[in-house]
Structures are given as structure tokens and as C-alpha cells.
C-alpha positions in Angstrom: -66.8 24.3 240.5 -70.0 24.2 239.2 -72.8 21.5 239.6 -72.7 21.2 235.0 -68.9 20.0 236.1 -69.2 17.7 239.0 -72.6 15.9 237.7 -72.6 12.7 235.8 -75.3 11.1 233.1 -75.5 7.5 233.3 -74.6 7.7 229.9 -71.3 9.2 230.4 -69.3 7.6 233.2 -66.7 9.0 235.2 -63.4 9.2 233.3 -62.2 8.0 236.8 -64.1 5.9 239.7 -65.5 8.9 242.5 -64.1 7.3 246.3 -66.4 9.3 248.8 -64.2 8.7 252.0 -65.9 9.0 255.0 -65.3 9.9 258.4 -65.4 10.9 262.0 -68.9 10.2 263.2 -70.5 9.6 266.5 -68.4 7.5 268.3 -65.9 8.2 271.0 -63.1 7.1 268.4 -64.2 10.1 265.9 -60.8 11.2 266.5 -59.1 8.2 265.5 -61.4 7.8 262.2 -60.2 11.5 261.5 -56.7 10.5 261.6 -57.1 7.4 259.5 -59.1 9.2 256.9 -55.9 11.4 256.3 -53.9 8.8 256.0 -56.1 7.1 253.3 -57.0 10.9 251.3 -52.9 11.2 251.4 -52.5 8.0 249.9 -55.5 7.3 247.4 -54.2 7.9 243.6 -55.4 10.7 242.1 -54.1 10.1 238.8 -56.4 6.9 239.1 -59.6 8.1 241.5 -61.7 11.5 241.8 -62.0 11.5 245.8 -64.9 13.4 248.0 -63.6 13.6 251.6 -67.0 13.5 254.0 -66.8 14.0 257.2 -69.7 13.0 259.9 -69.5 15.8 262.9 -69.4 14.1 266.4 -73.3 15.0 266.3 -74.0 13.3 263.4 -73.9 15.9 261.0 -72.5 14.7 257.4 -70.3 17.4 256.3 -68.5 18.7 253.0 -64.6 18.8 254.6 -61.4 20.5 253.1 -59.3 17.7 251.9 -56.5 18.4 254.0 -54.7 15.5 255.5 -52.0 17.6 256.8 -54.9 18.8 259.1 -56.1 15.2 260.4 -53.0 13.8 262.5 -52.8 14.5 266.1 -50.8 17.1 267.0 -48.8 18.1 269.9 -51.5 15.4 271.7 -54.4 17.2 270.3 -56.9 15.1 268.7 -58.3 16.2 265.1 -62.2 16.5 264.3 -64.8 17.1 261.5 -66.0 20.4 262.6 -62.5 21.6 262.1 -62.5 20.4 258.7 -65.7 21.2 257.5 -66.1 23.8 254.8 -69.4 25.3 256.4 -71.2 25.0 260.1 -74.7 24.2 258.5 -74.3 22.4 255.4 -75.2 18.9 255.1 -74.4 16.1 252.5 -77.1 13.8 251.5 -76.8 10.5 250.4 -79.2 9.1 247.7 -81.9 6.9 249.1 -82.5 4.9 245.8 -80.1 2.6 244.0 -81.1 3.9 240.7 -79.1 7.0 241.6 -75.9 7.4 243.3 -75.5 11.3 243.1 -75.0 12.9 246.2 -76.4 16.4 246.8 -74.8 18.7 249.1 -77.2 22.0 250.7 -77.0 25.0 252.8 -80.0 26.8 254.4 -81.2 29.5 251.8 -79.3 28.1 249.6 -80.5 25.3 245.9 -79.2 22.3 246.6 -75.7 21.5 244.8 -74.7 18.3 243.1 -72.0 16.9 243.7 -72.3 14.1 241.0 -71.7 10.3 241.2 -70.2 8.1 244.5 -68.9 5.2 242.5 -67.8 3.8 245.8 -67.6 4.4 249.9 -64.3 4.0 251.6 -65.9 4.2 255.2 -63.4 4.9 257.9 -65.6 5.1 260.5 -64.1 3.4 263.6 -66.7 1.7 266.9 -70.7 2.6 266.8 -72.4 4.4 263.8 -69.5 3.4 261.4 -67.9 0.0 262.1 -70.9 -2.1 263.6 -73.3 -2.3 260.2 -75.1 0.5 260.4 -73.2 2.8 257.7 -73.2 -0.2 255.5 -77.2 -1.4 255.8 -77.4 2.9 254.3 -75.4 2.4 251.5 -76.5 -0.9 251.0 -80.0 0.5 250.9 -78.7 3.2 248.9 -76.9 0.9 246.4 -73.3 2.2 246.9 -70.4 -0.3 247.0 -68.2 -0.1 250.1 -64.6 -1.1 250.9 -65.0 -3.3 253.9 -67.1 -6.0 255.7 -70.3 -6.4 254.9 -73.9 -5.6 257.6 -73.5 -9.4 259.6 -69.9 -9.5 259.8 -69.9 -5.7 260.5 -71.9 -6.1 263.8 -70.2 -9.4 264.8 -67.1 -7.8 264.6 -68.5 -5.0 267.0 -69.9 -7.2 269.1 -67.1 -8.8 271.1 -70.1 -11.5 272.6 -71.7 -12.5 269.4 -68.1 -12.3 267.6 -66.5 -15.3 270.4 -70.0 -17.2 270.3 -69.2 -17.6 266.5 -65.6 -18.3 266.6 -66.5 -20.9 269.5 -69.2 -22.5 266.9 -66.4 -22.5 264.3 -64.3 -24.4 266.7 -61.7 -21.5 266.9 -60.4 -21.3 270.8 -61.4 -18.0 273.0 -60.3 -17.0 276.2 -62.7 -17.4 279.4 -65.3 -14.0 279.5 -68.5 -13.1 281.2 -70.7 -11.2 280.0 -73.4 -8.7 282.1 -76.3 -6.9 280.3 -77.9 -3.6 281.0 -80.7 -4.8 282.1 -78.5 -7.0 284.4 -76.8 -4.2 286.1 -79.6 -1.7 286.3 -81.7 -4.1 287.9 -80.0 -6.8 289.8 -76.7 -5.0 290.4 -76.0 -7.3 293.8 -76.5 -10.6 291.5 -74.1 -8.9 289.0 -70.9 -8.7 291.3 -71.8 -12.0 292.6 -71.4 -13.5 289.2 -67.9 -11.1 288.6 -66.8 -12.7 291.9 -67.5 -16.2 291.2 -66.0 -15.4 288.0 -62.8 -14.3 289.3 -62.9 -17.0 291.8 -62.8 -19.7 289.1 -60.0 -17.6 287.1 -58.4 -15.3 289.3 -57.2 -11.9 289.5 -56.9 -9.6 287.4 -60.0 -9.0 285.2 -60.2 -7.0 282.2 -63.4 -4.3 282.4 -64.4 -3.5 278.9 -67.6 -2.3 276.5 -68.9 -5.5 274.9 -69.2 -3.0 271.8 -66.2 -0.8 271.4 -63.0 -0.6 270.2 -59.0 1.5 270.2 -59.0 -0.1 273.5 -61.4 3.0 274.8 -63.5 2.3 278.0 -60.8 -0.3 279.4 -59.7 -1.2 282.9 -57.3 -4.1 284.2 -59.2 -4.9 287.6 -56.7 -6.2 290.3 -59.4 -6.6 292.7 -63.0 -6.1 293.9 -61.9 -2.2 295.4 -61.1 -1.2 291.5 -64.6 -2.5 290.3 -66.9 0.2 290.3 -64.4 2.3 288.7 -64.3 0.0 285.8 -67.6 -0.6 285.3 -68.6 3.3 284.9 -65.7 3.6 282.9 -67.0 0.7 280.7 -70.7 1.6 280.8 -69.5 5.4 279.9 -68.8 3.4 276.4 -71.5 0.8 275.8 -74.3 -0.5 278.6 -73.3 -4.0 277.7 -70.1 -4.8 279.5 -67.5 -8.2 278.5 -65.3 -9.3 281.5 -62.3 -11.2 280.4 -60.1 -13.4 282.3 -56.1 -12.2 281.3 -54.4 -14.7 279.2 -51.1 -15.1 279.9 -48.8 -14.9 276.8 -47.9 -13.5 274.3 -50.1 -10.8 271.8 -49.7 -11.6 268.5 -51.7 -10.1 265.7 -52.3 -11.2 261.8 -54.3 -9.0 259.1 -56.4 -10.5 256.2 -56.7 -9.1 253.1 -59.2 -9.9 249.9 -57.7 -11.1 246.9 -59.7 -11.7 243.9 -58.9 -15.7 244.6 -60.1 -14.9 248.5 -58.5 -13.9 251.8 -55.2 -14.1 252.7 -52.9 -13.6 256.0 -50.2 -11.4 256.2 -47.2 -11.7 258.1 -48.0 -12.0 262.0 -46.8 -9.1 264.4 -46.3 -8.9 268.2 -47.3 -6.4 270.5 -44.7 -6.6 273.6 -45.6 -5.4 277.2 -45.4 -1.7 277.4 -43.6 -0.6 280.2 -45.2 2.8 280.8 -48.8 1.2 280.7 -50.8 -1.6 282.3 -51.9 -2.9 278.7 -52.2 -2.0 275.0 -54.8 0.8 275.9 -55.3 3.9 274.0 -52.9 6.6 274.9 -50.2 4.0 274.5 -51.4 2.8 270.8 -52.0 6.9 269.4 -50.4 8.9 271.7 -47.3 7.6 273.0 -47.1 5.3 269.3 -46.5 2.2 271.2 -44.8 0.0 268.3 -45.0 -3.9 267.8 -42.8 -6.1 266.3 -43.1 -7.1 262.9 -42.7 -9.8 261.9 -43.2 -11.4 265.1 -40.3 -13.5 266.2 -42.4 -16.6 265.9 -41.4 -20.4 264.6 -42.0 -21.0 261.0 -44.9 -23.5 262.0 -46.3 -21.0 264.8 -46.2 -18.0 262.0 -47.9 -20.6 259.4 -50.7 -21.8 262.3 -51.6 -18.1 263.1 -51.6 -16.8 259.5 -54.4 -20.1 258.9 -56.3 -18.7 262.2 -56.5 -15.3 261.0 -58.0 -16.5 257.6 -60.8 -19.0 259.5 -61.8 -16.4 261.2 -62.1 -13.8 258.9 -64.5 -16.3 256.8 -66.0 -17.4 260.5 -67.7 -13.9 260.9 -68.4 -13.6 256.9 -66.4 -10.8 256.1 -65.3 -8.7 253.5 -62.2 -6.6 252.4 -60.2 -6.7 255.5 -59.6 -7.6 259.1 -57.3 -7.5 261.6 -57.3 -10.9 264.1 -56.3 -10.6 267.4 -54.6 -13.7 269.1 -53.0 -14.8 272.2 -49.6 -17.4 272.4 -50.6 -19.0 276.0 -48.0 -20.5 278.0 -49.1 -23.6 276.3 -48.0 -22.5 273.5 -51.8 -22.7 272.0 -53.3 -19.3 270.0 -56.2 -18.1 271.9 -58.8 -15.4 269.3 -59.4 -12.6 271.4 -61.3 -10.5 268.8 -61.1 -9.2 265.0 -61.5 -5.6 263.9 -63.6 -5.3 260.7 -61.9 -1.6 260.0 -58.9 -2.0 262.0 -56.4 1.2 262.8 -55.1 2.7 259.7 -52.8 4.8 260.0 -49.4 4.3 258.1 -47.9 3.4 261.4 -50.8 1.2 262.4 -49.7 -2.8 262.8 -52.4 -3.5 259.7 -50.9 -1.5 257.5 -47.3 -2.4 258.5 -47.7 -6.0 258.5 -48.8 -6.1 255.2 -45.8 -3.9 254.5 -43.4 -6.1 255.8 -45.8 -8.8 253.6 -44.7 -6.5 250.4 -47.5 -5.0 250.2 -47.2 -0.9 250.9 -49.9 1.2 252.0 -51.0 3.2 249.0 -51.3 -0.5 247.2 -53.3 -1.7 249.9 -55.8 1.4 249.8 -55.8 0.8 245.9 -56.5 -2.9 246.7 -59.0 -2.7 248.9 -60.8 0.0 246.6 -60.7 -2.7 243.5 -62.2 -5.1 246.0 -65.4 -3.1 246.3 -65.9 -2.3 242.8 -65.5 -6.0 242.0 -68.1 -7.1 244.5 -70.5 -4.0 243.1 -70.3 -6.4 239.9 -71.1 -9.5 241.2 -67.4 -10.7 240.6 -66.1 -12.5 243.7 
């Protein structure tokens, strides 16, 4: 297709909105971003949107990919990536750096550069650092694109998994008991650290959860039954993010509630549980993506328990400022209180991901909710709120 083709004048709009979705990137959960991108390039309607799959190569290359989600689901346990997508091993995709122009340009060495016309908006689905924690959307906020999803603040608090329980504690929503240790902590006073994790566990007891303050699809997490399984968590962690969050374990039950944006604001779907797996020590990754670890939806909860939690999710999702949509995390104690134990400002996407089924089970199917969460953007790129 020629460049005459795919180029827009200002004067002549798009017949239909352009959705660039993008993907992969630098994070250890490229994989996981590749398999929610074809979930979202299966279900986006063409008859209503022109779509430009971009994918980001693990080393931060941002490449022109084959839109082919038959090629982006894990197969026989093998995870997908960009580079096997990508249409060529050199060319780049360059996003405009000033808001009075929102063409993107795609080149090869040797070769003119190629327009590719107009983004009218970004549906990032980017998943942990490089994607999810602000940095994508500062770009194309600098570059003047609209995005689906929260916005630079709420982006990094919801990274964060410090920052994101010192807000929810300011907002008076209850957190479980966590320590946090620094890299410069670590590095430099590694004796003082353990004596802190070992006070820590004094005061709560055994076992401790080991995880990257800044991460996320449960990557980088160990369940620490004593001191003897420390160091092992701790590289594991650090392998992730130098900032590490130890968490006391909450006992009760997991129960998690998505948020969606409306044009009259955010609201809850149905809650879900998450049951003990039995092959597993927790909810980590192989149990979530590879073994497809299911929970229950909707969670067997009381009528006032499922009408608390759904009010929860919504105060936090206006806690951290965001936008679009957000998956809330709670414990049930044994006092039958809900503990916050994080948000995910781009939570897993898949068709069988518990976002997308508990809005399901809300009414709400998934190609609606990718057609939803487009019109959200595009209303906030007009000031409409």
C-alpha cells in the first residue's frame, strides 16, 4: 500500500479512528503483552476502527508486526514475541514528537522513510516496566496521542506497589503489613537488611512473601518459609527490580474486582475469587498462563460483602487517579475485613483473564469492553470527561 493511501490531511479525517496497538517491550512480561495484544487485534472492530499492530522487540526496538493474532498465544508452553512478528529485522517505527502531528513514519536502512498516516489513538498493552509504569504514556502525552488507560501518576503508582499502599493508606483504604528494603539498603548495609526482614517476621511470622516493589504477572516471587529460603528470594526478586516489598501473608480469601470508565465515571464489576491452587504455593505465574489457573466468578460472596468490595475497588481506582481501567486486588481476612493488596493499571487481558471475565459475567463481553475502553480515550482526547 502506498504512502498516497495510508496518509491523512488534517483536512480529510479518517473515514474510521486509526488504533495503533502496541506491544511487547522491555520487560520480563513481553511475552504476556504479546499475548494480550492478540487477544485485543482479534477482537477490535474492523468494520468500526483501521488498526496498526506495533510491536516493541524485548531490546526496545518499535517494530511494524504482521497482524496475526493466531501467532501471539502461547503454544505448546512456548511463549510468543515481537521479533517473531515483525515484518523486518531493522525497521523501526517512529512516533511523532510534536502534537501538531500524529503521523507515524515507518524506515528501513537505505530505504525513504514510509508513512504510515494518522494514530488517532494508542491502545498500549504493554504489561510491568517501559509500558505500564508511565513511561509509554509521558511519550505520547508529549507526543499528543490519546491512550486507552491510566494516565503518567496513576501509571507509576500502580507500578509501584510502595508508593501505590502509601496512597491507599492516605485514603484510609486498609493494606496488609510490608517492608520495604532499597537498593541502596541491600548493596550497602546488607547485615542491617536481614535484621530488619527478621524483626519483621518476628512481629508477623512466617511465611514472607519476596517480591519486586515494581513488577507484575506475579514474576520475581517467592513464599519464604524461613531464613534458609532468603537469599534465594531476594536474587530472584532483585533479578526483577533492585527495590524489593516483603509482605506478611494474609490469611483469607483472594478476591478480585475490575473498574471500568463509563462516561458518568468508574464502575465495579462483579467480584471474582481466586481459590488455593493445589499444584502451586500461590497465584504465581506458570499457574496464571501456563497451567490457566481459573477463579471463580462471581465470587461466592454475601450480597453486602460483593456490594463492600465492588465500593473498594472504585475508591481505589479514584485513590491512585486513574483512568480507563483497573483491576483491584483484595484480601477477605479471617475477620471478615477486605485487605487492598495492589491494583493493576493494565491488568491481564486475555479473554480468559479474570478482568475480562468478570466483566463478562457483569454483561459486558470482551469485544465491548475493547470498543469501550477505546471510546474512553477518544472522549478524554476532547476534553469530555
Amino acid at each position: 500500500m502506498s504512502s498516497e493511501n495510508l496518509t491523512q490531511s488534517p483536512e480529510q479525517p479518517h473515514h474510521k479512528p486509526r488504533v495503533a496497538v502496541v506491544f511487547g517491550g522491555r520487560s520480563s512480561e513481553h511475552a504476556i503483552s504479546v499475548v494480550t495484544a492478540g487477544a485485543v487485534l482479534r477482537s477490535i472492530d474492523r468494520s468500526k476502527y483501521e488498526v496498526l499492530p506495533i510491536g516493541i522487540t524485548i531490546d526496545g526496538r518499535w517494530a511494524l508486526t504482521a497482524d496475526a493474532p493466531e501467532q501471539m498465544a502461547i503454544a505448546d508452553r512456548r511463549l510468543p514475541s515481537v521479533e517473531d512478528l515483525a515484518e523486518s529485522e531493522d525497521g523501526r517505527v517512529l512516533l511523532p514528537v510534536d502534537p501538531a502531528s500524529r503521523e507515524v513514519v515507518y524506515t528501513e536502512p537505505g530505504a525513504v522513510p514510509k508513512a504510515l498516516g494518522d494514530v488517532d489513538v494508542v491502545f498500549p498493552v504493554l504489561h510491568g516496566p517501559y509500558g505500564e509504569d508511565g513511561t509509554l504514556q509521558g511519550l505520547l502525552e508529549l507526543s499528543g496521542i490519546p491512550y486507552v488507560g491510566a494516565g503518567v501518576l496513576s501509571s507509576a503508582v500502580g507500578q509501584d506497589k510502595e508508593y501505590m499502599k502509601r496512597i491507599f493508606t492516605s485514603f484510609g483504604l486498609k493494606v496488609g503489613p510490608y517492608l520495604v528494603i532499597r537498593p541502596r539498603e541491600w548493596e550497602h548495609d546488607e547485615a542491617g537488611a536481614r535484621r530488619r526482614i527478621v524483626d519483621f517476621a518476628g512481629e508477623h511470622g512466617w511465611p514472607l512473601f519476596v517480591k519486586p516493589a515494581r513488577g507484575g504477572s506475579s514474576m520475581g516471587i517467592s513464599k519464604v518459609e524461613g531464613l534458609s529460603d532468603l537469599d534465594e528470594a531476594m536474587e530472584e526478586a532483585r533479578g526483577h527490580d533492585p527495590k524489593i516489598l516483603i509482605e506478611a501473608l494474609v490469611r483469607g480469601r483472594e478476591i478480585e474486582c475490575g473498574v471500568l470508565e463509563f462516561e458518568d465515571g468508574p464502575r465495579a464489576s462483579v467480584p471474582a475469587e481466586i481459590p488455593p491452587v493445589s499444584s502451586h504455593d500461590f497465584y504465581d505465574f506458570e499457574a496464571k498462563y501456563i497451567d490457566s489457573a481459573t477463579g471463580i466468578v462471581p465470587a461466592p460472596l454475601t450480597a453486602e460483602q460483593t456490594a463492600q468490595v465492588r465500593r473498594l475497588a472504585v475508591e481505589a481506582f479514584e485513590a491512585a487517579s486513574c483512568e480507563g481501567l483497573v483491576r483491584a486486588d483484595f484480601f477477605l481476612d479471617e475477620e471478615g475485613e477486605f485487605v487492598i493488596n495492589e491494583i493493576n493499571t493494565l491488568p491481564g487481558f486475555t479473554p480468559i483473564s479474570m478482568y475480562p471475565r468478570m466483566w463478562q459475567e457483569s454483561g459486558i463481553e470482551y469485544p465491548e469492553l475493547v470498543d469501550l475502553l477505546i471510546q474512553a480515550a477518544l472522549r478524554r482526547s476532547t476534553g469530555l470527561r
